[in-house]
C-alpha positions, 0 to 999 in steps of 0.5 A: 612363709612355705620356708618357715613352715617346713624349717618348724617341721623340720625341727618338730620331727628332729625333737621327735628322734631325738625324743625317742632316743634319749632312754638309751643314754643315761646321762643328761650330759650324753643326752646333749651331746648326742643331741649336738653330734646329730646336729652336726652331722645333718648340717653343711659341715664341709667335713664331718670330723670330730673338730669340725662338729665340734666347731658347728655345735660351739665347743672349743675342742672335740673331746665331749664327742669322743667321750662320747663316742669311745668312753661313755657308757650306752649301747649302740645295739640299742639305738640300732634297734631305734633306728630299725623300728623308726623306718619301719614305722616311716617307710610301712610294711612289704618293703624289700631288706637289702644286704650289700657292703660297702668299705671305709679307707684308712690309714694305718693299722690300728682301727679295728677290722683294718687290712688289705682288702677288695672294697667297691668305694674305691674298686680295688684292694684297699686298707680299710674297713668292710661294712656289711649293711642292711636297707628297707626300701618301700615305695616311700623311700630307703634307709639303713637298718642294721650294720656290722663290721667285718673282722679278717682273720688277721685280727680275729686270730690276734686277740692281743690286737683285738683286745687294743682294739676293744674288739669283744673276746667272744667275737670270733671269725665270721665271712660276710656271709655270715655276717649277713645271715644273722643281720637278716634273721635279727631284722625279721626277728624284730619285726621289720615288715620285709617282704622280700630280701635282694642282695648282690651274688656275693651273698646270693650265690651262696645256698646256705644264705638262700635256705635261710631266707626260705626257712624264714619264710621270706622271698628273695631274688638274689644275683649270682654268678654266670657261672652258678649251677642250677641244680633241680630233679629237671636237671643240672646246668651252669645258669648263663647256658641255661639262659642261652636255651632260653626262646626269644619268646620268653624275654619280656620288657619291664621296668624294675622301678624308677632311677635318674632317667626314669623307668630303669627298663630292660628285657628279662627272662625268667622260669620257675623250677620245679618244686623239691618236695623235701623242702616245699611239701606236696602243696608248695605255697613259694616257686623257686625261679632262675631270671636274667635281665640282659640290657636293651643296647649292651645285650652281651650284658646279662645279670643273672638271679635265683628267686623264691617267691610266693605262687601268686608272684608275677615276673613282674613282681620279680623285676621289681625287686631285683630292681630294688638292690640298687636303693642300698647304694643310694643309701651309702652315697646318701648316708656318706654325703650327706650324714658323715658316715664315712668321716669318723676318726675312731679306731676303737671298736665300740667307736666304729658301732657308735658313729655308724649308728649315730650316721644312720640315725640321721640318714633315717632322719632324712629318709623320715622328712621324705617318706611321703613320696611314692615311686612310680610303678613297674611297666607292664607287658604283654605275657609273651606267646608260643615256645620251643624245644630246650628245658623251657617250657611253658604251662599255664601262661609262664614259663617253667624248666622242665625235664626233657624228653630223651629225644630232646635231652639227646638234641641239647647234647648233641647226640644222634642216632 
């Protein structure tokens, strides 16, 4: 009966997507199809291709879905922005939009954006198709929200390919970064109740990206490189020797959420620096931070953050988020396990957008039907205690990177009188 009961929800909350969804396809025949496609890719399809959808759904050949997929007239920005508001409505508000990319490897040369390129999937250059996504994650789950295809410049400097490929004309060169600019602005834009963007240093090492998300008046903690300057009025370091300066006092041991195991929990470090009056006015109402989480047993192994956050925030908080990049990794294994989202045969374009959608409607799905688990919540600690001489500095029971006095600024550089 408990089966009967969840396989009618189940079914309920699918007719509900679907529901929602039908107004972008103006055809009944595309409604149906759509239909059968979601389908199939939710079911236990061994591989989730256009003749094996199209054998789960009970039609002789694919040809309704590629038509659906290349041809057809419907817009899959449109159902994008289903997809967005429709995990946003699930997961609830003050969650944290996660940027990351994630690569489809290919064979051949004719699939729009293809090329010898750097992918995780596999670790290594790789020909195929970069993704640059975003995910919500809140304490009732994660899903992908948005998405967009990279194009090297090989391609966007051909637009005899592009057009074979019916790549837009207006769709001109832009790095990933860019690319994760305007996918954070139209999430925001849109409403989606984000509280916090993360995202790996790829993205987060650049400072036009972080200026954007103060502007939005967003908080992040983003990873950056060892080697990432910290530049402030307290001074000018690279940040793993700031970090190196840092007291054994002002490392604390938290928990960034939940994984596998249990309570991920490392030991972190972390100062605010001191506000720049030409962006935060004289009352600032957001603390820029540096951080570091450094591993319990591999302590040669240190990952390294810069943080905006509003001035109530504990370092806690921040550990929280910074735990929170890791959700859009499941979503990738999730989305491509389980929804298809890698095993498209189009080449085209337009057939990249549609299927990628299509996959993340019924991820969001699934994420939907398991939105009313709740996460465990961080581990606390104790406010570390004393300090000493370095840039660290600590007011008001946290810590804060200072300028120097000349006595100390000749220690840290080695001088003597």
């Amino acid at each position: 009966m408990v089966g009967m009961v969840e396989a009618q929800g189940w079914a309920a909350e699918l007719e509900s997507v679907f529901a929602r969804v039908a107004g972008r396809f103006g055809r009944a025949d595309l409604r149906w199809w759509m239909r059968d496609y979601l389908r199939g890719l939710l079911a236990p399809v061994a591989r989730k291709n256009g003749w094996q959808l199209a054998e789960y759904a009970g039609h002789r050949t694919p040809d309704g879905f590629q038509r659906l997929l290349n041809s057809s007239v419907w817009d899959a920005d449109a159902l994008r922005d289903d997809v967005r508001d429709y995990v946003a409505g699930k997961l609830g508000p003050g969650g944290v939009l996660i940027v990351d990319d994630t690569g489809f490897v290919k064979k051949g040369s004719t699939s729009a954006g293809v090329g010898r390129q750097y992918t995780g999937t596999s670790g290594k250059i790789d020909n195929c198709q970069i993704g640059v996504f975003a995910a919500y994650a809140t304490s009732r789950g994660r899903a992908l929200v948005d998405r967009d295809l990279y194009l090297p410049k090989a391609w966007t400097g051909d637009r005899e390919r592009c057009r074979v490929a019916k790549i837009p004309d207006e769709r001109e060169f832009a790095t990933k970064g860019e690319l994760a600019k305007a996918i954070v602005t139209r999430c925001l834009a849109a409403g989606l109740p984000a509280q916090w963007v993360t995202a790996d240093e790829a993205y987060g090492q650049e400072w036009k990206f972080r200026r954007l998300l103060e502007e939005l008046g967003v908080g992040y903690v983003v990873v950056v490189p060892k080697s990432q300057q910290v530049k402030s009025v307290a001074g000018f370091w690279r940040i793993d020797e700031l970090i190196a300066r840092a007291p054994d006092d002002a490392w604390q041991r938290l928990s960034c959420g939940d994984g596998a195991k249990g309570p991920r929990v490392y030991d972190w470090a972390s100062a605010r620096l001191p506000p720049i009056g030409f962006f935060d006015g004289d009352e600032p109402t957001h603390h820029r931070w540096v951080q570091a989480r450094r591993s319990l047993t591999q302590t040669e192994e240190i990952a390294y953050y810069f943080a905006y956050a509003p001035v109530t925030c504990t370092v806690a908080d921040l550990a929280r988020v910074a735990g929170a990049r890791w959700a859009i990794e499941e979503c990738f294994q999730a989305a491509k396990n389980e929804c298809g989202l890698d095993e498209y045969e189009v080449r085209r374009y337009p057939g990249w957008y549609r299927h990628i959608t299509l996959a993340m409607l019924a991820h969001a799905f699934l994420a939907g039907l398991a939105a009313d688990e709740t996460a465990k919540g961080a581990a606390e600690t104790t406010p570390p205690a004393a300090s000493s001489l370095s840039p660290w500095q600590r007011s008001d029971g946290s810590w804060n990177i200072s300028c120097p006095t000349t006595e100390q600024a000749d220690l840290v550089h080695g001088n003597t009188h």
